[in-house]
Residue, then its C-alpha position, 0 to 999 in steps of 0.5 A: x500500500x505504500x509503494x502504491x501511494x508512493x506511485x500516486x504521489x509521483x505521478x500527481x507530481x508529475x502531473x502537476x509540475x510537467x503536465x499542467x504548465x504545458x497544458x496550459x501553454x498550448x491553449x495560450x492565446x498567442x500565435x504560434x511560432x516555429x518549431x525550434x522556438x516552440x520546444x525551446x519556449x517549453x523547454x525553459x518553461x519546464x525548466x522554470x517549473x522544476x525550479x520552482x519544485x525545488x521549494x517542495x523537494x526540501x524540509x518545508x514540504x513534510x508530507x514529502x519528506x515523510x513518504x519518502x526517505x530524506x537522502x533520496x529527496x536530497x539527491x531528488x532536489x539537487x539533481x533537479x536543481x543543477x538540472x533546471x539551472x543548467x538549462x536556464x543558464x542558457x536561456x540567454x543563448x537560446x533565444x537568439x539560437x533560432x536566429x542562426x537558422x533565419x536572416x536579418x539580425x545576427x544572433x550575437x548581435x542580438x543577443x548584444x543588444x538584449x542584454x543591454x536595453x537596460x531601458x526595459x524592466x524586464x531585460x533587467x529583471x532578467x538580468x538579475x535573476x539570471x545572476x542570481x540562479x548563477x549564485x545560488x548554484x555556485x554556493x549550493x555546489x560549493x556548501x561545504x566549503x562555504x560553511x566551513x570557511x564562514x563557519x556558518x551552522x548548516x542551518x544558518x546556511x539553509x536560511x541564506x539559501x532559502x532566503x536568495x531562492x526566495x528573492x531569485x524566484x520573486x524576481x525571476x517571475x516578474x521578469x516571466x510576467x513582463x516579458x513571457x509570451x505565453x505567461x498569461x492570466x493561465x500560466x503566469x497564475x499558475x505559476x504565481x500560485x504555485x511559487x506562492x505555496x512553495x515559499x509559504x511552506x518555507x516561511x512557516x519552516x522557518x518561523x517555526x524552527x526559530x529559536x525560542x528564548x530560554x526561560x530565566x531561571x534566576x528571575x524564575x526563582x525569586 
């Protein structure tokens, strides 16, 4: 019975984290586009999406946590993670790749001329929050000697990782609001709801796991 309710889980995980956000973008109202563009649209969208799970393959999400072993969402999350960054590293890059394939503007020109109309909210957003995932897969692959050589407490260490997660995903949502073709009233909802929940969850972690005050004994006495 357990193994099967496992297998439910992850299938309504699946369902909610892949098959949802590409329902929801085929029947945006947009026009549609070649095939390259299209696969990578959904690409960095399921990138984005699996970004955003990270928020509920950690501590915060206890129902996770106790269906299944602590070791293996760990490895979960950081597989996931390096992944989704890996991909979202290039987002940049893969914007201007189908121009490769068509004539006008150069792809590097492009790309030049993007990453500097610091006049558009959503260029800088973008920028932003690009180096922003940039620092939190940098610190996360190098943790320990991060904890080591501030001699932070790992718990310490998971607040300021939550924390930069948390300001990364704000603005990297708002840059996807203003900018994203199929980033709708749908989609982009979804996507707002769906952050919103994760964070939450992370919050209340947080707020619970502060440290109380100890009593004072001395006073306690008198």
């Amino acid at each position: 019975m357990q193994v099967s309710f496992k297998s439910i889980t992850i299938a309504a995980g699946l369902g909610l984290l892949v098959l949802m956000p590409l329902g929801l973008y085929f029947v945006a109202d947009v026009p549609r586009r070649s095939l390259l563009k299209e696969a990578l649209s959904l690409l960095t969208i399921v990138s984005f999406v699996a970004v955003i799970a990270q928020l509920f393959l950690a501590r915060s999400d206890r129902a996770v946590n106790l269906l299944f072993k602590a070791p293996t969402v760990q490895r979960i999350h950081r597989i996931v993670g390096y992944g989704a960054i890996a991909v979202l590293a290039l987002h940049p890059f893969l914007i201007v790749l189908p121009r490769y394939f068509e004539a006008g503007v150069r792809p590097l020109d492009a790309l030049v001329t993007m990453l500097t109309t610091f006049e558009s909210l959503g260029v800088v957003l973008g920028l932003i929050a690009w180096g922003l995932m940039m620092l939190l897969g940098v610190m996360a692959l190098f943790r320990m000697r991060l904890i080591r050589r501030f001699g932070l407490r790992y718990r310490g260490w998971r607040a300021v990782h939550g924390g930069l997660a948390a300001v990364f995903l704000i603005t990297a949502l708002w840059h996807a609001m203003a900018l994203g073709r199929h980033t709708g009233l749908m989609l982009g909802g979804f996507l707002i709801a769906l952050a919103a929940t994760g964070l939450g969850l992370l919050a209340r972690l947080y707020l619970l796991e502060r440290p109380r005050p100890q009593p004072n004994v001395q006073g306690a006495s008198t």
